[in-house]
Every structure is written in structure tokens, then in C-alpha cells.
PDB file of N, H, CA, C and O in Angstrom:
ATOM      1  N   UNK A   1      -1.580  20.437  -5.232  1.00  0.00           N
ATOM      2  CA  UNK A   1      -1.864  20.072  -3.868  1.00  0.00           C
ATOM      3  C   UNK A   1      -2.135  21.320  -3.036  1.00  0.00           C
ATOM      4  O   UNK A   1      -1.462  21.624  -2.051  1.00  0.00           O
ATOM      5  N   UNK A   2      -2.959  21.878  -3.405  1.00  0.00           N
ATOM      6  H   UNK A   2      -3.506  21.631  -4.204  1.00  0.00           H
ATOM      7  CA  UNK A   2      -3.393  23.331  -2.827  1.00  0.00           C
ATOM      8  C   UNK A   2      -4.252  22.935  -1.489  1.00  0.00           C
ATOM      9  O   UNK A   2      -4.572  23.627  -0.521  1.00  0.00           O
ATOM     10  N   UNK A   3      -4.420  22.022  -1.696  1.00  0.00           N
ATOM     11  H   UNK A   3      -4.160  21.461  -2.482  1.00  0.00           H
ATOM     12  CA  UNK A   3      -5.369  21.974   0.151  1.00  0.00           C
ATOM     13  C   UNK A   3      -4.100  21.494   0.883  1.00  0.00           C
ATOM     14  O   UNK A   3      -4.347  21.372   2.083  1.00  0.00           O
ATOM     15  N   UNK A   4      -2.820  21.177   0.572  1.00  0.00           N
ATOM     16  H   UNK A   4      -2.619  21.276  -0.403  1.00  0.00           H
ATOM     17  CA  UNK A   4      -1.970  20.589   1.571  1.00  0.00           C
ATOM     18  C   UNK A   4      -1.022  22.127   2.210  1.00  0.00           C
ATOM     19  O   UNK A   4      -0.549  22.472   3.293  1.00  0.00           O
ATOM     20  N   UNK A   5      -1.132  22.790   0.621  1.00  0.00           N
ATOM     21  H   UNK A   5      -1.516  22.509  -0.258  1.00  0.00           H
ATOM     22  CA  UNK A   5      -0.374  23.989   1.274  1.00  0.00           C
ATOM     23  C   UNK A   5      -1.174  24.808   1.988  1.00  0.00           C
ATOM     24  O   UNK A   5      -0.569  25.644   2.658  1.00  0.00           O
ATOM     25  N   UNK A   6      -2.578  24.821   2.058  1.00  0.00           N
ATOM     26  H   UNK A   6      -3.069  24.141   1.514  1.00  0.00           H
ATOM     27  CA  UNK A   6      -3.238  25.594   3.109  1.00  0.00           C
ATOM     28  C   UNK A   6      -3.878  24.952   3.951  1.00  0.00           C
ATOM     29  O   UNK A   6      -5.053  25.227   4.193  1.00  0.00           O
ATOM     30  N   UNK A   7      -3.263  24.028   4.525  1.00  0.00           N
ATOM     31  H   UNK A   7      -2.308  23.804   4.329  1.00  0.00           H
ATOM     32  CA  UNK A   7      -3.274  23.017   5.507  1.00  0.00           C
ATOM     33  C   UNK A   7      -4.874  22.567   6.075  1.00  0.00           C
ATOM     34  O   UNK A   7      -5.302  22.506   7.228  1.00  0.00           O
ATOM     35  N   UNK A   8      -5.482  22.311   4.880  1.00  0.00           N
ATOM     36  H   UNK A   8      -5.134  22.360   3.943  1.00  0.00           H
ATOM     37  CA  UNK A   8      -7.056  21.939   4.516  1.00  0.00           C
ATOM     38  C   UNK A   8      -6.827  20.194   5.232  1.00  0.00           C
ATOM     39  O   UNK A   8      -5.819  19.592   4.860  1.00  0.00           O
ATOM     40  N   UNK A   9      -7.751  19.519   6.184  1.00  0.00           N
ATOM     41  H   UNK A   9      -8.569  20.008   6.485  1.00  0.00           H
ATOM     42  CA  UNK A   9      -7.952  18.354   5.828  1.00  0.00           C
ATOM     43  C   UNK A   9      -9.248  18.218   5.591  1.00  0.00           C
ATOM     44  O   UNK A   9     -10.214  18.899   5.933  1.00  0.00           O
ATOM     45  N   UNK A  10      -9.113  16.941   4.762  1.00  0.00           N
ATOM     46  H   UNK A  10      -8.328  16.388   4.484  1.00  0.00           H
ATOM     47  CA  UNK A  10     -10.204  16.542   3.755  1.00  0.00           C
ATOM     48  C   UNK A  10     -10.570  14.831   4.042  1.00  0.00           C
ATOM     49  O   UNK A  10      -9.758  14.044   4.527  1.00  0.00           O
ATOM     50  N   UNK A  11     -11.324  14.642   3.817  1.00  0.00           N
ATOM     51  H   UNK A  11     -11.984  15.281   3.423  1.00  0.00           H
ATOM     52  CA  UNK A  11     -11.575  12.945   3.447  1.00  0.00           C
ATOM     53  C   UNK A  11     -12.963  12.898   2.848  1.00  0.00           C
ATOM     54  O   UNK A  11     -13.909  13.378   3.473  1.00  0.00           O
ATOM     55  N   UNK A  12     -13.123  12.335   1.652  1.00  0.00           N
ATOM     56  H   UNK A  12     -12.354  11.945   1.144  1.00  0.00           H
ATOM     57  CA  UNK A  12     -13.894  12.464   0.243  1.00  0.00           C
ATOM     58  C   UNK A  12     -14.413  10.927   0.766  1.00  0.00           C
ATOM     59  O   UNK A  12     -14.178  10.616   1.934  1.00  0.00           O
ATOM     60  N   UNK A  13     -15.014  10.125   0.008  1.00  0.00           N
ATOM     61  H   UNK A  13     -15.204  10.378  -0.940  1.00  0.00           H
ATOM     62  CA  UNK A  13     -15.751   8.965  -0.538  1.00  0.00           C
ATOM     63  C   UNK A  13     -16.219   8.658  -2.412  1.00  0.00           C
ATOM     64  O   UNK A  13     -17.145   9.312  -2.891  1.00  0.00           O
ATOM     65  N   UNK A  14     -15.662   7.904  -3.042  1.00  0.00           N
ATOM     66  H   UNK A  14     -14.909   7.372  -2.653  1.00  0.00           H
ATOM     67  CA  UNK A  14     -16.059   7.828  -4.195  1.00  0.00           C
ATOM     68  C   UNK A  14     -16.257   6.429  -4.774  1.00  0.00           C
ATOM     69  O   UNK A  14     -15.752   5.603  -4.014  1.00  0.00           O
ATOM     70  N   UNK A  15     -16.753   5.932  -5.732  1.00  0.00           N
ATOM     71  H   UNK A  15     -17.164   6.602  -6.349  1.00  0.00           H
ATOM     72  CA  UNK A  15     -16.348   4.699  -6.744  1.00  0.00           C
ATOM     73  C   UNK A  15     -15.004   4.884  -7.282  1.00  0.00           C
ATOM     74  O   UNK A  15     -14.279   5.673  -7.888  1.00  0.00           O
ATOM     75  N   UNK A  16     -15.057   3.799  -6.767  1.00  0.00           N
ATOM     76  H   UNK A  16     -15.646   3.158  -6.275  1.00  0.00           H
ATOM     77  CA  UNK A  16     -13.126   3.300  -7.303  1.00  0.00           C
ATOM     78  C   UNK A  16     -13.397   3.503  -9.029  1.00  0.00           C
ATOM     79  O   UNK A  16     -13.848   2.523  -9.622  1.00  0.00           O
ATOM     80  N   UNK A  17     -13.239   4.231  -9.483  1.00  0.00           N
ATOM     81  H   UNK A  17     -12.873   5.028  -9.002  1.00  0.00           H
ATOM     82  CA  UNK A  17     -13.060   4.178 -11.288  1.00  0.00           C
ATOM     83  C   UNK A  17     -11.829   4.878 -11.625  1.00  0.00           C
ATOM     84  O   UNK A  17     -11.364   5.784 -10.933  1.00  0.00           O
ATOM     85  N   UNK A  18     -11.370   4.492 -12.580  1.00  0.00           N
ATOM     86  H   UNK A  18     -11.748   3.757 -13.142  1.00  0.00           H
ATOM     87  CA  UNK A  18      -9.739   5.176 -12.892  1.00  0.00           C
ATOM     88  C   UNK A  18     -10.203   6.407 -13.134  1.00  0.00           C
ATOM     89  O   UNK A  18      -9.272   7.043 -12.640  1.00  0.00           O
ATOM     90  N   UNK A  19     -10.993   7.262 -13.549  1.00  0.00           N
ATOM     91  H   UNK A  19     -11.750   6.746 -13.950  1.00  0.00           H
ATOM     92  CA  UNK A  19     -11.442   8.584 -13.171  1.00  0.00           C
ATOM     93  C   UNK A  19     -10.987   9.292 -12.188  1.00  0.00           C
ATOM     94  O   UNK A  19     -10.793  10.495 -12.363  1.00  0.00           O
ATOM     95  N   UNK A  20     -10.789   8.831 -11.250  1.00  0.00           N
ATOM     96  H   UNK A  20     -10.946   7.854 -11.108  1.00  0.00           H
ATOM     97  CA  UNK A  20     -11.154   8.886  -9.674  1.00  0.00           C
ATOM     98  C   UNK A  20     -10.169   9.672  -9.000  1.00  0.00           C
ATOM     99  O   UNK A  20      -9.860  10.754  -8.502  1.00  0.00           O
ATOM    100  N   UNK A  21      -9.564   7.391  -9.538  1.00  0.00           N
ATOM    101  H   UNK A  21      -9.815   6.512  -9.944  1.00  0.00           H
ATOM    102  CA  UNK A  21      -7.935   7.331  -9.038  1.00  0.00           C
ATOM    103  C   UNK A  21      -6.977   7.844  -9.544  1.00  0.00           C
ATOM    104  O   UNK A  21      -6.071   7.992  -8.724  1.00  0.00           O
ATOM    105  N   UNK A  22      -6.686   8.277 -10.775  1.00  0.00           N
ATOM    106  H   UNK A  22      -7.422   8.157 -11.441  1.00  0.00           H
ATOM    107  CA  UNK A  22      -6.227   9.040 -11.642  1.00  0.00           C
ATOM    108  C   UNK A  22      -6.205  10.769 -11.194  1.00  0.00           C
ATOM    109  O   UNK A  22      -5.369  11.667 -11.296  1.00  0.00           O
ATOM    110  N   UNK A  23      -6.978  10.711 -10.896  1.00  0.00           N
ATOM    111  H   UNK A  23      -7.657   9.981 -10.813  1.00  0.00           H
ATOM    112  CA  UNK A  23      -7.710  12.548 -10.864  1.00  0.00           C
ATOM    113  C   UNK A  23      -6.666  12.590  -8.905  1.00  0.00           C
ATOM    114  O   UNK A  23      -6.071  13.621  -8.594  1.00  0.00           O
ATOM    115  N   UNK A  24      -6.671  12.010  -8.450  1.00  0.00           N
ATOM    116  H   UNK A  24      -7.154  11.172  -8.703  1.00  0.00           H
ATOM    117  CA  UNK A  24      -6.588  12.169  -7.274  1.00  0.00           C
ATOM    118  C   UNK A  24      -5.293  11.063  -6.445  1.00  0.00           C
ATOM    119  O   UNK A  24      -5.213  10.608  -5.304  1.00  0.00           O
ATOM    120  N   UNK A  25      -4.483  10.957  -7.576  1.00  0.00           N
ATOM    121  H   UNK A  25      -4.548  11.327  -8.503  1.00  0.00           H
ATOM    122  CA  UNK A  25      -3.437   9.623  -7.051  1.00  0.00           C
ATOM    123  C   UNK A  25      -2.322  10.565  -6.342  1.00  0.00           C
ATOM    124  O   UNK A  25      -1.246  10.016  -6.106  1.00  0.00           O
ATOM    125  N   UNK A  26      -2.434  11.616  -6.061  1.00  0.00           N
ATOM    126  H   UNK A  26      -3.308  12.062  -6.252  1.00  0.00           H
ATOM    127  CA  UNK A  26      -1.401  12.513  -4.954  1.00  0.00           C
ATOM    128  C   UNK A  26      -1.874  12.306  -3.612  1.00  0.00           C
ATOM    129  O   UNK A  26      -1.076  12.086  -2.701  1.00  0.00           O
ATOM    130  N   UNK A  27      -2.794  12.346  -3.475  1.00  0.00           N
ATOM    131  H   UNK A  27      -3.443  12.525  -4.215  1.00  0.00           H
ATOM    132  CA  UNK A  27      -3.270  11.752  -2.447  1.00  0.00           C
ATOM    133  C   UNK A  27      -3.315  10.513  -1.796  1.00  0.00           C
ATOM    134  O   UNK A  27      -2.746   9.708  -2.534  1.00  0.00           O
ATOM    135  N   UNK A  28      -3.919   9.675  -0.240  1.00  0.00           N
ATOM    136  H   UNK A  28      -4.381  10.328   0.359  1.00  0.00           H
ATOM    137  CA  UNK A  28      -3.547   8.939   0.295  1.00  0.00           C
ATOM    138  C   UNK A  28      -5.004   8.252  -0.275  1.00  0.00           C
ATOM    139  O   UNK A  28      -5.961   8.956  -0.600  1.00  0.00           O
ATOM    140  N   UNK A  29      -5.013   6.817  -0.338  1.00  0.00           N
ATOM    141  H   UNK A  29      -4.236   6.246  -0.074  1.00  0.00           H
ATOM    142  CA  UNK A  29      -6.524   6.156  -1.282  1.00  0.00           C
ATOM    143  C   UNK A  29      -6.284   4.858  -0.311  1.00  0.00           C
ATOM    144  O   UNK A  29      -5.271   4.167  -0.203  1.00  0.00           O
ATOM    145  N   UNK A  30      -7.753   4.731   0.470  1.00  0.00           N
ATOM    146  H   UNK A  30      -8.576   5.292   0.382  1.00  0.00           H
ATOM    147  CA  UNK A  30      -8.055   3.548   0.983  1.00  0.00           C
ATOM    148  C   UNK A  30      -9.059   2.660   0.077  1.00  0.00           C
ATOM    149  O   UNK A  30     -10.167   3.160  -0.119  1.00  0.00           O
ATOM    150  N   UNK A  31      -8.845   1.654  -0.380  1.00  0.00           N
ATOM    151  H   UNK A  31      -7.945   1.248  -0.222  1.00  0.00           H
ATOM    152  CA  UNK A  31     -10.199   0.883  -0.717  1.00  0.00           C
ATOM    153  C   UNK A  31     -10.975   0.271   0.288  1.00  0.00           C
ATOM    154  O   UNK A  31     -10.395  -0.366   1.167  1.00  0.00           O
ATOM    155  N   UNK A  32     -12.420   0.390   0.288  1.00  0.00           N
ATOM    156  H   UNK A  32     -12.891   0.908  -0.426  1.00  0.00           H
ATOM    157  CA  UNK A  32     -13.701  -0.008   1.200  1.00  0.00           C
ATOM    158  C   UNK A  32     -14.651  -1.018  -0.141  1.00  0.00           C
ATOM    159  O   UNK A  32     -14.662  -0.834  -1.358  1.00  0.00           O
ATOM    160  N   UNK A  33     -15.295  -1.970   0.605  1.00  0.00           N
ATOM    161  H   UNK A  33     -15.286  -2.119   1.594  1.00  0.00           H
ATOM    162  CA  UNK A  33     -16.322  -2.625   0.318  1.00  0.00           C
ATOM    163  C   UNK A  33     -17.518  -2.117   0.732  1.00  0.00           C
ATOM    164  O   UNK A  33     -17.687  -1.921   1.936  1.00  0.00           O
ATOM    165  N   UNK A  34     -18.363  -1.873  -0.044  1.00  0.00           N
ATOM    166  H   UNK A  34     -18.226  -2.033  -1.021  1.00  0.00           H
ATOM    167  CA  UNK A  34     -19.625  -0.973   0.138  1.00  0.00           C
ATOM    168  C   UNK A  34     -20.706  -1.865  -0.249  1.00  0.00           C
ATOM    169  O   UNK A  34     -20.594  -2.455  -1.324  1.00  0.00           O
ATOM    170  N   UNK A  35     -21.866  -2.070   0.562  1.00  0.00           N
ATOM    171  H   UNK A  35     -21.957  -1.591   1.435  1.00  0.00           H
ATOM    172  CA  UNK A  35     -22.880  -2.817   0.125  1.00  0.00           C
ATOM    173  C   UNK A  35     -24.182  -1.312  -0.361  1.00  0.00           C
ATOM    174  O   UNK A  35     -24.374  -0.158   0.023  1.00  0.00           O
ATOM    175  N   UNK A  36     -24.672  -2.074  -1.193  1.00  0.00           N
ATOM    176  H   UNK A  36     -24.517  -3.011  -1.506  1.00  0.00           H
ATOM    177  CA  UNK A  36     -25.631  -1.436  -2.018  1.00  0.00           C
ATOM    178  C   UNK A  36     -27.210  -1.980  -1.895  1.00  0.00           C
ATOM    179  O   UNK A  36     -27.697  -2.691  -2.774  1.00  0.00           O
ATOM    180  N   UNK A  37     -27.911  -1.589  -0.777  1.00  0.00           N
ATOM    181  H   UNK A  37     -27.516  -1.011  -0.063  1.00  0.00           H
ATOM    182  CA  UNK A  37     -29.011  -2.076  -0.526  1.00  0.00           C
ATOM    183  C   UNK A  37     -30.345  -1.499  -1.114  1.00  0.00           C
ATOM    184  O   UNK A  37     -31.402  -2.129  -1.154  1.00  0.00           O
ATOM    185  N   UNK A  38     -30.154  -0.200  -1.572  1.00  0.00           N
ATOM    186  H   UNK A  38     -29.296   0.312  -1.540  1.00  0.00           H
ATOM    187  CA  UNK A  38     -30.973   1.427  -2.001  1.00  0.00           C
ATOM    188  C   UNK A  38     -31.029   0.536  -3.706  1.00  0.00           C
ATOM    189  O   UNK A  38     -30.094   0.197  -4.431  1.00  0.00           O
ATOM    190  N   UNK A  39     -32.528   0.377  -3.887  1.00  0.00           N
ATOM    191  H   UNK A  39     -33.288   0.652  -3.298  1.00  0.00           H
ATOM    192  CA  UNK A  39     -32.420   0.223  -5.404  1.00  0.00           C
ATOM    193  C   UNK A  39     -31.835  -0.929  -5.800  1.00  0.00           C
ATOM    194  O   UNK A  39     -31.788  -0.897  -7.030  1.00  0.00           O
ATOM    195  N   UNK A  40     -31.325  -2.016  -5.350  1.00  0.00           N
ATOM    196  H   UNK A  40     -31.364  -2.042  -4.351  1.00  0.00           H
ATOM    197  CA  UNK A  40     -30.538  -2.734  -5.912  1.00  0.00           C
ATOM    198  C   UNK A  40     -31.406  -3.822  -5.935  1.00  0.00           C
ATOM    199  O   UNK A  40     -32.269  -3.747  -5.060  1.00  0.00           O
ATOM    200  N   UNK A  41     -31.484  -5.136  -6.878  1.00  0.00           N
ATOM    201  H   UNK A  41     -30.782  -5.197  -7.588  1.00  0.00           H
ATOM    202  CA  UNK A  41     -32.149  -6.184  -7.349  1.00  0.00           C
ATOM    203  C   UNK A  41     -31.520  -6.969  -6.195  1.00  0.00           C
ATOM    204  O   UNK A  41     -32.342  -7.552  -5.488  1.00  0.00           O
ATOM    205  N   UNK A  42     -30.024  -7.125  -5.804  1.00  0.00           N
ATOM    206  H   UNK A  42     -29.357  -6.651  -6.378  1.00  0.00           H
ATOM    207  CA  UNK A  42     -29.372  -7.653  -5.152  1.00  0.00           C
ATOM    208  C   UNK A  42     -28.904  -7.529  -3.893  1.00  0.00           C
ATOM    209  O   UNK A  42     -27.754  -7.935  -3.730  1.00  0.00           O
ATOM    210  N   UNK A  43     -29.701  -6.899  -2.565  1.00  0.00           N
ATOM    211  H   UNK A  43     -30.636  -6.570  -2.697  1.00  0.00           H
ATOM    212  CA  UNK A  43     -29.376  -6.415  -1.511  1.00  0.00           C
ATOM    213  C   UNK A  43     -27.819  -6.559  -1.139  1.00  0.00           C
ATOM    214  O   UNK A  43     -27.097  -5.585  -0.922  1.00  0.00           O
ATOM    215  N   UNK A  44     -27.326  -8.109  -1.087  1.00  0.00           N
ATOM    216  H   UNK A  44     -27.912  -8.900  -1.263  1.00  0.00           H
ATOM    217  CA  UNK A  44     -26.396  -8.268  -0.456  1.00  0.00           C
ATOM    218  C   UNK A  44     -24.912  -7.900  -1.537  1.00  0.00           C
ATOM    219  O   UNK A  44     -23.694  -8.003  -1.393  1.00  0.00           O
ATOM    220  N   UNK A  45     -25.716  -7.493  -2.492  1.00  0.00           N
ATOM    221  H   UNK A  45     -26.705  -7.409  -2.609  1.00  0.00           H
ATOM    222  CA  UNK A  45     -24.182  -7.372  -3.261  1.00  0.00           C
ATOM    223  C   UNK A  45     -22.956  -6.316  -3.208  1.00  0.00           C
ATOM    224  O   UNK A  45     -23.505  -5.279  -2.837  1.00  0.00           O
ATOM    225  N   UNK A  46     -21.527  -6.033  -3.394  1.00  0.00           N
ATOM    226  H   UNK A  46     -21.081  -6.876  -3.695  1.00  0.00           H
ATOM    227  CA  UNK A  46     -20.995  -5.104  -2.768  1.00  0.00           C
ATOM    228  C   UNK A  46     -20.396  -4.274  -4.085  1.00  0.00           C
ATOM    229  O   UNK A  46     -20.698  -4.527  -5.251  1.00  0.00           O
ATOM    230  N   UNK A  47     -19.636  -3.406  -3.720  1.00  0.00           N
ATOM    231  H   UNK A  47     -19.390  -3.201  -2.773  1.00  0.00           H
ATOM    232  CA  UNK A  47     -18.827  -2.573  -4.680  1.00  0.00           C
ATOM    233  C   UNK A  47     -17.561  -2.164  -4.135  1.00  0.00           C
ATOM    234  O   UNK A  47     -17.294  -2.287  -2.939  1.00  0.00           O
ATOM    235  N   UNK A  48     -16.818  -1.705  -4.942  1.00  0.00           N
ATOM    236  H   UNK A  48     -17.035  -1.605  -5.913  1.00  0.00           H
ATOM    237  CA  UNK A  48     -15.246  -1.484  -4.411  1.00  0.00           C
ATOM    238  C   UNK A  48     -15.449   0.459  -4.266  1.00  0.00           C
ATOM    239  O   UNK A  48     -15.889   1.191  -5.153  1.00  0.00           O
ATOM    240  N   UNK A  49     -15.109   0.761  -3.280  1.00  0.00           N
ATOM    241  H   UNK A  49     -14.752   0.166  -2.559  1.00  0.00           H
ATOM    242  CA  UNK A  49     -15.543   2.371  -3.022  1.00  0.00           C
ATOM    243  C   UNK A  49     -13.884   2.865  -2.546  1.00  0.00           C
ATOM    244  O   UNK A  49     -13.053   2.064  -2.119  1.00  0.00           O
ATOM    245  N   UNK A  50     -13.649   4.276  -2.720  1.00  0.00           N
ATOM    246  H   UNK A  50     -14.325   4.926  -3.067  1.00  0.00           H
ATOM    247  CA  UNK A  50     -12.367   4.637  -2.640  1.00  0.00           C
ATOM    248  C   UNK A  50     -12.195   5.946  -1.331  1.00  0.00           C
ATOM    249  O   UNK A  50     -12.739   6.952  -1.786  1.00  0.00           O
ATOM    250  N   UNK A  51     -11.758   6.168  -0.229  1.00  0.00           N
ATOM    251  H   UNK A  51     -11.316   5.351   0.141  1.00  0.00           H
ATOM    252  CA  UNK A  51     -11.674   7.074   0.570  1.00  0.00           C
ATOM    253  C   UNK A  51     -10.436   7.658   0.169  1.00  0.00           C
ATOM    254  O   UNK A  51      -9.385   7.068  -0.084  1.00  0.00           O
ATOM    255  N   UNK A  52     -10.682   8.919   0.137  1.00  0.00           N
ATOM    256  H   UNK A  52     -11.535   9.398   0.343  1.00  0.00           H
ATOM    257  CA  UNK A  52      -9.422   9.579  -0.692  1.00  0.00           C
ATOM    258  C   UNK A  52      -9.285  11.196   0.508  1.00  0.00           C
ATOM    259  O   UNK A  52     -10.039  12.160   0.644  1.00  0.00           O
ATOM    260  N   UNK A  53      -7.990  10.833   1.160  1.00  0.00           N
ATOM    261  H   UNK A  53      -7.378  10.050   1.049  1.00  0.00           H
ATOM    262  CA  UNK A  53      -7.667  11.667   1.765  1.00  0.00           C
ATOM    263  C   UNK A  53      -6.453  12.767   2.285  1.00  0.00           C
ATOM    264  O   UNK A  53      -5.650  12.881   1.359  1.00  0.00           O
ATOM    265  N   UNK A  54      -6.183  13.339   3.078  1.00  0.00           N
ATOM    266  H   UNK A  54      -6.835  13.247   3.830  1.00  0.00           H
ATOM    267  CA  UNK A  54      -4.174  13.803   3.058  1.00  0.00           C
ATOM    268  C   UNK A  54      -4.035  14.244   3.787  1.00  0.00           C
ATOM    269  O   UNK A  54      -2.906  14.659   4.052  1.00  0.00           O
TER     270      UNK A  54
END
């Protein structure tokens, strides 16, 4: 937790994948619903996205 001891704040954005959450579960993790309109067959469809912050 080296950004907490040099009193860094941060707030990231990612895909929720146990990658993620794993890599970064010291931290504080909001889940967001993210729509995907860029490229997608499915405009309205969403994804589970992770704000990861401290």
C-alpha cells in the first residue's frame, strides 16, 4: 500500500475480472454498470465495471 503511505489519492476504473479484484482487494471497490455503445452489436447492453480507490 505504497500510495497510502505517501498519501497518493487515486481512483482507477476497470472490468470487474478476478484479475482485477484480486490484484487490488486492499483497496476500497465500487461496482458500476457500464453501457457499451462503441462497437457493440448491442447498444443497450451493460457490463459490470469496478472503481477502485483509497
Amino acid at each position: 500500500l505504497e500510495l497510502d503511505k505517501k498519501k497518493v489519492k487515486f481512483l482507477m476504473s476497470n472490468a470487474k475480472v478476478d484479475l482485477v479484484t484480486d490484484h487490488f482487494k486492499d483497496y476500497k471497490c465500487d461496482d458500476i454498470q457500464a453501457r457499451r455503445a462503441i462497437n457493440s452489436k448491442n447498444p443497450e447492453s451493460t457490463t459490470t465495471e469496478v472503481f477502485i480507490y483509497n
